[in-house]
C-alpha positions, 0 to 999 in steps of 0.5 A: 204165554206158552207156545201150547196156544196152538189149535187143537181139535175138542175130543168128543167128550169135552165137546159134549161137556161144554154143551153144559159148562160153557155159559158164553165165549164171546170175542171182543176187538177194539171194545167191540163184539167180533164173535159170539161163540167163539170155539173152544179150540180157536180160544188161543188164536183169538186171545193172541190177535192184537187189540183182542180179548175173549171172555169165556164163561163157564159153569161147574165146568169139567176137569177135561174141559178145563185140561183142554182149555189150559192147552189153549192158553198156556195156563199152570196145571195148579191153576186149573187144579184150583179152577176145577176146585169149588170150596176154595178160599177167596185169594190172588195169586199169580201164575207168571202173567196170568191172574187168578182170583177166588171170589164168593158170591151170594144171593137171596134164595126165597129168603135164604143166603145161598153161597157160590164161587166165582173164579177169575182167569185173566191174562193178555188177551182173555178173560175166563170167568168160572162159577160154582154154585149159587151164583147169578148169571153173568149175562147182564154184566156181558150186555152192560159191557158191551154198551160202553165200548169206551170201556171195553177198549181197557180190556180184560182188566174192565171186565175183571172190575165188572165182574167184581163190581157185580158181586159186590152189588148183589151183596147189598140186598141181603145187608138190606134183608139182614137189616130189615129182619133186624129192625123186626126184631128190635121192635118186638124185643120189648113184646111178649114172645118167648125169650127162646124165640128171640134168641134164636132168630138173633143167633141165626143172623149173626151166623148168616152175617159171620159167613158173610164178613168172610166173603165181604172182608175178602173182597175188600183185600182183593179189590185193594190189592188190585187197585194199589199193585202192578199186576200184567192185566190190570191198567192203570185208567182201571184204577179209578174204578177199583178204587170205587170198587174198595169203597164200595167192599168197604161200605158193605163190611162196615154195615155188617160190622154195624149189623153184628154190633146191633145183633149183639145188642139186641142179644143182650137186651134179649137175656136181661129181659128173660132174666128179668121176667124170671125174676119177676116170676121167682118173685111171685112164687116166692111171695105166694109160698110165703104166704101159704107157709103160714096155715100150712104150719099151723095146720102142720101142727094141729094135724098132728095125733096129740091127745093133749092139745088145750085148744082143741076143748076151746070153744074159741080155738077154731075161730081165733086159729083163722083169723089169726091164719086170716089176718097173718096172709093178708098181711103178707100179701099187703106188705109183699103187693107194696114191695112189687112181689105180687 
């Protein structure tokens, strides 16, 4: 840490932004809550007092409110960059002592998967949790926290593992729904509704499912390095924890590994049906145009103007000419019924 810890006094400005980008700052000593709202200028002092740790929430927060924040804890002016930043690619990287992680978060929005962003700036002392976009409140994760003090004692490195741990349960429901739609459309794949329709329904999932393997897949790598590498915030009791938590990435990207498997399937199975069923109707077509070339050749041939056509002056001419036309297409459809055409 810098010396520019020291307290500042908030600029009007920034004291008016953080009306509406700080969610909660709350300060925690020996596992235990010591403060709630805790100033954004006494954030440095806190974060510095032994067997203390603060953990600021903030949401979509602003570039001068980040600015003042990175004077309190000594943080690397590319890192607030980052922070103030939505849109970026999950990663980990570090800043001397200071870890920052990039996550994406999702949820079920009436049905639809709404993407967010979720930044994490932890070093000795504090914990600053940043979330852009969708992305559910943290409020739960702070009371699950702090009913297991035990666990709160471990510090920032705790709450990073619950943060994380949250995110990842709140993939679970949309690999349910996923799941769920695509049983449906296994059932239905034998029915009778459009090809067209099918395939669009499966094309829509497995775009859905292909934004969600980016997300899942960098967590695994996150939640995997966390558990196996010496990071400053990271203690080793944390570590039993983490790797619950690679499981746990691991079990959610092998069932979207399993879903995508299914949906190409499912898509196949889909175009050999509509193949299928347009080779029943090529089929048909064909059958009943080979059926009707018979009188429409013959009546071809008698439509033309010759004068000098013998059966024309036969009295039997016309009643021959349809039974012969009558007979030749039920033969046709006989033989065309016991091939499967018609």
């Amino acid at each position: 840490m810098t010396d520019t810890r020291a307290a500042t006094q908030a600029p009007p400005a920034v004291a008016a932004a953080e009306k509406g980008s700080i969610v909660a700052c709350t300060a925690y000593r020996d596992g235990h809550r010591l403060r709630e709202d805790v100033p954004l200028d006494e954030i440095g002092r806190y974060a510095q007092t032994e067997n203390c740790v603060v953990w600021l929430g903030l949401y979509e927060p602003s570039e001068e409110l980040l600015r003042t924040l990175g004077d309190q804890l000594g943080l690397h002016e590319m890192l607030l960059e980052d922070a103030h930043q939505a849109h970026e690619r999950p990663k980990l990287e570090m800043y001397g002592n200071v870890v920052f992680l990039v996550l994406r978060t999702a949820q079920l929005v009436a049905g639809t998967i709404e993407y967010g962003e979720t930044h994490l700036i932890a070093g000795h002392g504090f914990v600053v949790s940043v979330r852009h976009g969708a992305s559910s409140s943290y409020s739960e994760v702070r009371r699950r926290c702090e009913r297991s003090p035990e666990l709160m004692r471990m510090g920032e490195c705790h709450i990073i593992h619950a943060i994380l741990d949250f995110i990842v349960d709140n993939y679970y429901p949309i690999v349910d729904a996923i799941s769920g739609e695509l049983a449906l459309i296994e059932k239905e794949i034998f029915a009778a509704t459009p090809a067209s329709e099918k395939i669009e329904r499966i094309y829509r999932l497995r775009a859905q499912l292909v934004t969600m393997r980016r997300a899942v897949s960098a967590m695994v790598e996150i939640s995997n390095r966390l558990g196996r590498h010496e990071l400053p915030v990271m203690a080793s009791s944390i570590r039993p924890y983490l790797h619950d938590l690679h499981d746990h990435a691991l079990q959610v990207d092998e069932a979207i590994t399993d879903l995508r498997e299914r949906l190409a399937s499912a898509f196949e199975a889909s175009l050999l049906l509509a193949s299928a069923r347009q080779n029943e109707i090529v089929k048909r077509l064909a059958g009943w145009a080979a059926i009707l070339a018979v009188p429409t050749a013959i009546a071809g041939i008698y439509g033309m103007n010759f004068k000098y056509m013998p059966e024309l002056e036969w009295i039997w001419g016309y009643p021959i000419l349809m039974a012969f036309m009558g007979g030749t297409c039920g033969y046709l459809f006989y033989r065309f019924r016991r091939a499967g055409w018609l």
